[in-house]
Structure formats: C-alpha cells, structure tokens
KESE-633919 format. One record per residue (C-alpha): residue number from 1; y, z, x. Coordinates in nm, 3 decimals, m for minus. Each point is the difference from the previous one (the first is absolute). Example, Ala and Ser with C-alpha at 12.3 -4.5 7.8 and 13.67 -1.06 7.14 Angstrom:
> 1,m0.450,0.780,1.230;
> 2,0.344,m0.066,0.137;
***
This chain:
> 1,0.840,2.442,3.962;
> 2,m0.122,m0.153,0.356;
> 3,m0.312,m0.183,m0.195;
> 4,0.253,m0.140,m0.245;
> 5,0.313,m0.060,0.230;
> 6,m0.119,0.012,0.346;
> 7,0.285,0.110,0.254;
> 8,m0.013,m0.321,0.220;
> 9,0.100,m0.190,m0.358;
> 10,0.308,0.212,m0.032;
> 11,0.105,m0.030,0.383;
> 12,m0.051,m0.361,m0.059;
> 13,0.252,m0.002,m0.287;
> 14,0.237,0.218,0.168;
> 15,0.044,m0.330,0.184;
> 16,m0.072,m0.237,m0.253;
> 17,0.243,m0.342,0.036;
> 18,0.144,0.006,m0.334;
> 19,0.178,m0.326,m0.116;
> 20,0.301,m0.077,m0.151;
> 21,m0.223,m0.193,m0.282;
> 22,m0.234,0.290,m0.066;
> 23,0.012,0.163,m0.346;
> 24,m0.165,0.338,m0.048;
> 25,m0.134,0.168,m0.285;
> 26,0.050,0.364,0.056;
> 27,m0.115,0.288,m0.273;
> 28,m0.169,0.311,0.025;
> 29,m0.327,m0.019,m0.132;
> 30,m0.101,0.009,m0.361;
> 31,0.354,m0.124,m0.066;
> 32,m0.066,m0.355,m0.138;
> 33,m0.009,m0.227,0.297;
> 34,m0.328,m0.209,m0.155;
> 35,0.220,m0.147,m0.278;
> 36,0.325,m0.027,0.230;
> 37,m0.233,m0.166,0.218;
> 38,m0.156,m0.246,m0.231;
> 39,0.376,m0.012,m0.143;
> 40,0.152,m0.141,0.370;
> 41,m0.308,m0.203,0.064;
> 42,0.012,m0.190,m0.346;
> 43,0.407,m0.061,0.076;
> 44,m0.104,m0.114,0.353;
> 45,m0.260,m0.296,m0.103;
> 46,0.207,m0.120,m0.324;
> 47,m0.164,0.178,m0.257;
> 48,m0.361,m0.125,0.167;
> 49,m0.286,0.239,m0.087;
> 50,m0.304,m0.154,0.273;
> 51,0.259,m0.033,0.242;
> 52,0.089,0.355,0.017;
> 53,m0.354,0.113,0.054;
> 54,m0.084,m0.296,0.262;
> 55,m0.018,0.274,0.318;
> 56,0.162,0.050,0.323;
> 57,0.132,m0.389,0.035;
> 58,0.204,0.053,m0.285;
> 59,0.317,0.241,0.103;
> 60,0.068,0.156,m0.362;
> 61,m0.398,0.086,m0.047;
> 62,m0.129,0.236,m0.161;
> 63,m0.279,0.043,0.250;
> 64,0.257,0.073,0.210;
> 65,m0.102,0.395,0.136;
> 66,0.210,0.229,0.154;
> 67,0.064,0.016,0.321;
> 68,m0.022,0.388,0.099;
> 69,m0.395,0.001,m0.114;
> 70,m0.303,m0.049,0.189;
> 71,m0.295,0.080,m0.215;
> 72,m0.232,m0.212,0.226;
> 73,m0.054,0.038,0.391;
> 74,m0.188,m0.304,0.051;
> 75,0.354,m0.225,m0.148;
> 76,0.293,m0.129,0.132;
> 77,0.269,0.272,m0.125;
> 78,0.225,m0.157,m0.287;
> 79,0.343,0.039,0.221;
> 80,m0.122,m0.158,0.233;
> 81,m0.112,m0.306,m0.246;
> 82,0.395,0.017,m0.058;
> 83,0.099,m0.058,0.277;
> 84,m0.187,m0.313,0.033;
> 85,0.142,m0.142,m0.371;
> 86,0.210,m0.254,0.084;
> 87,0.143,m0.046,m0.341;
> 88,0.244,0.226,m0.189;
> 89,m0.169,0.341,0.007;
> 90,m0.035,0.224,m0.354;
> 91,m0.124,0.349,0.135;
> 92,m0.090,0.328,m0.245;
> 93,0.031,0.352,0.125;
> 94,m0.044,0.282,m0.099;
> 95,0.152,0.185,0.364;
> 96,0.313,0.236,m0.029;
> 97,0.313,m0.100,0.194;
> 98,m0.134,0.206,0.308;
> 99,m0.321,m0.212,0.049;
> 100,0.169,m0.334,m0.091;
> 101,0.032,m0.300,0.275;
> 102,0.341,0.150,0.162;
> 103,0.116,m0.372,m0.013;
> 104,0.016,m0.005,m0.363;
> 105,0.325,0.195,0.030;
> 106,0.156,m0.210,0.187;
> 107,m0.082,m0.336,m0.138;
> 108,0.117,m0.137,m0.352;
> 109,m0.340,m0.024,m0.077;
> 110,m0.024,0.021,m0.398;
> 111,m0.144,0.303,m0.160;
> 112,m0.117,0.095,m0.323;
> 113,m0.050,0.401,m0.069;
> 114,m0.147,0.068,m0.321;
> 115,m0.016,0.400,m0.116;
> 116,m0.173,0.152,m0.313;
> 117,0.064,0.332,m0.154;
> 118,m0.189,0.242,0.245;
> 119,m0.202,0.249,m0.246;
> 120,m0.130,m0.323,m0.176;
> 121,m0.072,m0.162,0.368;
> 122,m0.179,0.381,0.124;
> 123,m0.204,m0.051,m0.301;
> 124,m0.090,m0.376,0.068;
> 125,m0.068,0.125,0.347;
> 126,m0.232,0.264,m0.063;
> 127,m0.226,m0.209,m0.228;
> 128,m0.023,m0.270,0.299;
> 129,m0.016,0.231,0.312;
> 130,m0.323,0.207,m0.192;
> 131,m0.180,m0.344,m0.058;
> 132,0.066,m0.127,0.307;
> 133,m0.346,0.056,0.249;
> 134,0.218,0.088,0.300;
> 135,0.133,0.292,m0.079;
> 136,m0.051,0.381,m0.041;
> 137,m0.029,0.119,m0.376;
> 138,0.330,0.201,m0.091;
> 139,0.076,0.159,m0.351;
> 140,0.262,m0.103,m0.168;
> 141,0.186,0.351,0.088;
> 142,m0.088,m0.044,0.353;
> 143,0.085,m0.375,0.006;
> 144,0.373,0.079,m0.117;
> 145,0.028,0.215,0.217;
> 146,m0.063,m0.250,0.280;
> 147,0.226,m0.275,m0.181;
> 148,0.316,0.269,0.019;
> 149,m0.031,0.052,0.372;
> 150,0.070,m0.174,0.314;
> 151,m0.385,m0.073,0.052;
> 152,m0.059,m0.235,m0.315;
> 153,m0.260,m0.217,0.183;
> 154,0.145,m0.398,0.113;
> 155,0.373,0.047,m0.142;
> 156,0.149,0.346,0.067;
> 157,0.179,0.154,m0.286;
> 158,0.172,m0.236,m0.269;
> 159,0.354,0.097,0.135;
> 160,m0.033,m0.132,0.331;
> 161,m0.134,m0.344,m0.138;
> 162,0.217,m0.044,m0.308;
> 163,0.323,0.130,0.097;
> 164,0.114,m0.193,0.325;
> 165,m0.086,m0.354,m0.239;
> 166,0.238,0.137,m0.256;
> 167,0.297,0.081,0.243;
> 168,m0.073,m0.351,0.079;
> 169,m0.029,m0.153,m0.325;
> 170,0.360,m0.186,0.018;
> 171,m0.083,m0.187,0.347;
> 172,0.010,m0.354,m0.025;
> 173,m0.425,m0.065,0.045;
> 174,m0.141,0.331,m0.175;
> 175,m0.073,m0.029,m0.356;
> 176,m0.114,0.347,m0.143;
> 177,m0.157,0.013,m0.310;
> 178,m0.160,0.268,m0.241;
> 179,m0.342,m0.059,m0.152;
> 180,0.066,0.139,m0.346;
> 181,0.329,m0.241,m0.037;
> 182,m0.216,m0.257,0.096;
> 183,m0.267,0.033,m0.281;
> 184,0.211,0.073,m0.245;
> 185,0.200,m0.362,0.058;
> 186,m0.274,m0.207,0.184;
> 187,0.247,m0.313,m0.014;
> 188,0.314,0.122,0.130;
> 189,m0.130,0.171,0.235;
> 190,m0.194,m0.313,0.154;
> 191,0.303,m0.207,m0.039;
> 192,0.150,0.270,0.194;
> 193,m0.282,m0.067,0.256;
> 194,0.012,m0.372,0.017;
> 195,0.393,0.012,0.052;
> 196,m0.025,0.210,0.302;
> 197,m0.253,m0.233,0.183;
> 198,0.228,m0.268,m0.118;
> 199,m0.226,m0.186,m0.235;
> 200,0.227,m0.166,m0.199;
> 201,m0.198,m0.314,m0.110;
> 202,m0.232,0.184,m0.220;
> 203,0.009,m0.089,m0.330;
> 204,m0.018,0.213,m0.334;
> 205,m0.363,m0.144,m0.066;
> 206,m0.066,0.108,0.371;
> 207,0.126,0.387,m0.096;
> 208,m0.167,0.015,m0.328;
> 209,m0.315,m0.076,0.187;
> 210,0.048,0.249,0.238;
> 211,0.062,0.265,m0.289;
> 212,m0.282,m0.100,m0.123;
> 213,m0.221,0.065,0.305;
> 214,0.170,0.322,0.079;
> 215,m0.052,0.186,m0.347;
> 216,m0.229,0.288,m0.006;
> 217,m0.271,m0.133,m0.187;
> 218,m0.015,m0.321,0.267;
> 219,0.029,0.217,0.312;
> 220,m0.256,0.228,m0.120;
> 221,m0.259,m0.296,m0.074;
> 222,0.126,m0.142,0.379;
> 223,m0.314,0.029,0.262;
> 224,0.244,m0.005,0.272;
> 225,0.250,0.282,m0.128;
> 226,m0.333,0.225,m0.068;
> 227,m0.110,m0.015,0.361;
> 228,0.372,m0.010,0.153;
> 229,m0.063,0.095,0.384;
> 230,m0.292,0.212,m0.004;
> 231,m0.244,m0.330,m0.061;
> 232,m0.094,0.027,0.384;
> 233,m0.115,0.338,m0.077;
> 234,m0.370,m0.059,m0.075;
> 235,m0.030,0.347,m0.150;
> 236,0.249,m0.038,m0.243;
> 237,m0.051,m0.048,m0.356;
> 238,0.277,m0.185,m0.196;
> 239,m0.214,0.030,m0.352;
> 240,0.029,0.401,m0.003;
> 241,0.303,0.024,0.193;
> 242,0.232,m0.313,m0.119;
> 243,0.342,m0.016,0.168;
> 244,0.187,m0.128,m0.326;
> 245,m0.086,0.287,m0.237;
> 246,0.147,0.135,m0.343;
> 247,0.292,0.199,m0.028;
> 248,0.349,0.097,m0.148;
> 249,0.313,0.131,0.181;
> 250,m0.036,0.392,m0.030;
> 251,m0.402,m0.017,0.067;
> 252,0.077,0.263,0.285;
> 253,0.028,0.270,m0.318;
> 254,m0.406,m0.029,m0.106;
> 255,m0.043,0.156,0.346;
> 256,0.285,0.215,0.111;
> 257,0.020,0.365,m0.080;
> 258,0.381,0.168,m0.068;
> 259,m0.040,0.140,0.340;
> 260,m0.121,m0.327,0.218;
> 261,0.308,m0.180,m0.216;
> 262,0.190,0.265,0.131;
> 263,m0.069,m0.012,0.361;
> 264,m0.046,m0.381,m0.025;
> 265,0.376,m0.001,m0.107;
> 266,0.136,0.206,0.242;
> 267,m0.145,m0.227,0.296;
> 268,0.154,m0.273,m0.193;
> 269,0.347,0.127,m0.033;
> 270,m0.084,0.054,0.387;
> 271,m0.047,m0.396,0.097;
> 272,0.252,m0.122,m0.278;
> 273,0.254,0.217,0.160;
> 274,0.363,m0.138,m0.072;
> 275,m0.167,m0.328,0.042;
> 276,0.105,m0.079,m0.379;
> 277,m0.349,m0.202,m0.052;
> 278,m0.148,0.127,m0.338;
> 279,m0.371,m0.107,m0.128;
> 280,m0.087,m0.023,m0.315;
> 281,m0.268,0.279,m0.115;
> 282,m0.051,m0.053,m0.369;
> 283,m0.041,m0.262,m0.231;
> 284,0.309,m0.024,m0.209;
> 285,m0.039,0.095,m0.345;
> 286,m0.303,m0.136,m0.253;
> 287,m0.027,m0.308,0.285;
> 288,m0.368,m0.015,0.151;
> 289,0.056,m0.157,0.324;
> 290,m0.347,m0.141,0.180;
> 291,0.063,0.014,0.340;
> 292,m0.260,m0.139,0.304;
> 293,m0.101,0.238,0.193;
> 294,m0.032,m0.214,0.330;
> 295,m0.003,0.096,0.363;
***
C-alpha cells in the first residue's frame, strides 16, 4: 500500500525515538480502537469532552492520526509531527509487531492492545475496505480469501498482530483487552483503563460521564468517531460508510457459508496455536449484544 504507507514512513519508524512516556494504542483494524480511543482520551483530560477533540496541542486528542499513514504528499508526515510533540505522546497504530518502532520493545513505554473476535472483525472489514475509494473491488469470497493469508493489505494476517501482544499481556506496561468484554461492561472495563494510566483522582461522577459518552447510541451520533482517521481522505464518505456501525457478536454468520466457517477456523486454530487466547464468537444465549464496529 505505497500510496497509503509510503516506504520512507516505515524506514522512518524503524527508527522512530520512542519514549519511556509514550502510550500506544495498538489493534488490528475493525477491532474497536474508535471507542478505546475516545475511552483513553476522555480518562486523559478528566472526563473533558472539547478538550479531547482540541487537535494536535492536546497529547490525548482525538485528532491525533496515526503515524504509519501518509495520505497527502504535499504534508508534513504524522511521525514526524511526533517527534516534534514535546508533551507526553498518545500514538494509535494499527502496524504488526514487525513494522513497529524497534524501540518500543525495549522501552517501558505503555501499551494498550485491543482484539475483537476475527470473523466479526473480517466482516467489519469487508464492509469498510469496499467503500473505501482507494481500493480494488473484491467479493466477499475473494476478500476472505485475502484476510486468511499472509498478504491481508496494511496488517499481515491476524496471528502475527494479535498473538505476540497476548504472550505479552502480563508485562508490567501492556494492557490487552478484548472488544466484546469491553461492550458488554463499558464501566469496568474503563475503570480498568483509567487504573493502568494511573488516574486515580477521577471521581464516580467523572466515570459515569464517561459511560455515558462511550455508549453506542452516543458514539454513533459522535462526528469525530464517524470520520475516525480517514477525515484527510477527501474522497471518503463517512454518511454511507460510518465507522461506528450496527452489529451483534456472531454478525460474521449472515455472511459465512459452512465451508468459509470451516476454512476460517482452521487458520484460526493455526494463529491461536497453544497460545491459550480464546475469542468470543457468539452471543451468549437470548442476550443481543450491540457492538461498534470501529476501525
């Protein structure tokens, strides 16, 4: 994807200074990192919905972009704006381990890995990758295809991204999450949140406030979560192709056949390995869980 991620932006991240105070928000796409996003941003600026969309001078932003893309020639690439932030640094990616600032393993930089059930997050995919004006029209069938193999466009298969954050989920400054545990208790899980960037003064009003903001109904009415990262992409439109759209955990089976589940869960038993991480696939029970189906 050189139009997307040109190669100089990746050489440029390979040696990317990464700072002790950095926190990351790593996911593969389609995987909820909009709401975790608005989640850690909201925990950052005390609960403060203007200041989290105040732009670049404001670390925990949620104009903040990310740094691997590069839609325009003409601007100064977004790592490169990083590197020039002289405050504490909040950076989203959505780069496997391999393409990832080499310093970020070696620093205790915090970061935050969020993973959704795959065959709900191919789906999710799919709608947004055939909407988007960038890229060549694939079937569904032909579009799985690509998500089970090693040349999924920007992320690689899921294995390679999910499972080196979940053999690290027990170090000291990586908080791993899953997406559907997330929606189905919004407040724990920010609480979770808050306590791992050590924001302890918040106050109960402070949480219920960010529940609040956070629900489905309030991110989907959010201009800002619509438009996520693509709003420098002139082409793209957020009213046909929203990035908070409707959905419940086992989605994946309106479009599946028995076969694609088939081969889809054999390249999953593949990644999970003896890895011992297990995703939830179906709703549980009568319960109709809405999920937002973010980037």
């Amino acid at each position: 994807m050189q139009w997307f991620i040109p190669a100089f932006i990746l050489d440029a991240l390979n040696t990317f200074e990464v700072r002790e105070s950095d926190v990351f928000l790593i996911t593969y796409p389609k995987s909820g990192t909009t709401l975790v996003h608005k989640i850690l941003a909201l925990v950052m600026n005390n609960a403060d919905e203007e200041l989290i969309d105040g732009g670049l001078h404001v670390p925990f932003s949620r104009q903040i972009s990310y740094p691997e893309l590069h839609f325009l020639e003409d601007s100064e690439p977004m790592c490169k704006k990083f590197e020039k932030m002289e405050c504490r640094r909040f950076i989203p990616t959505h780069l496997p381990p391999s393409l990832l600032p080499r310093q970020l393993f070696e620093k205790p930089a915090k970061v935050i890995f969020v993973c959704r059930n795959l065959k709900d997050s191919c789906v999710s995919y799919f709608h947004h990758y055939m909407k988007s004006p960038y890229e060549v029209p694939l079937n569904w069938q032909d579009f799985l295809s690509m998500y089970l193999s090693k040349d999924m466009i920007y992320v690689g298969e899921w294995g390679s991204h999910v499972i080196p954050w979940w053999k690290k989920r027990n170090d000291q400054n990586v908080l791993f999450l899953k997406y559907e545990d997330i929606v189905k208790d919004l407040e724990q899980y920010i609480r979770k949140i808050a306590a791992f960037m050590e924001q302890d003064h918040l106050t109960d009003e402070k949480f219920d406030k960010i529940v609040k903001l956070c629900t489905f109904d309030n991110m989907k009415r959010d201009p800002v979560a619509t438009r996520a990262s693509l709003s420098e992409l002139r082409q793209y439109d957020a009213s046909s192709n929203p990035f908070v759209r409707e959905g419940k955990i086992g989605l994946w089976k309106e479009y599946f056949t028995e076969e694609e589940n088939t081969r889809f869960d054999q390249a999953y038993k593949r990644w999970i390995g003896d890895s011992g991480l297990e995703m939830e696939f179906h709703r549980r029970g009568s319960d109709q869980v809405q999920i937002q189906e973010t980037t």
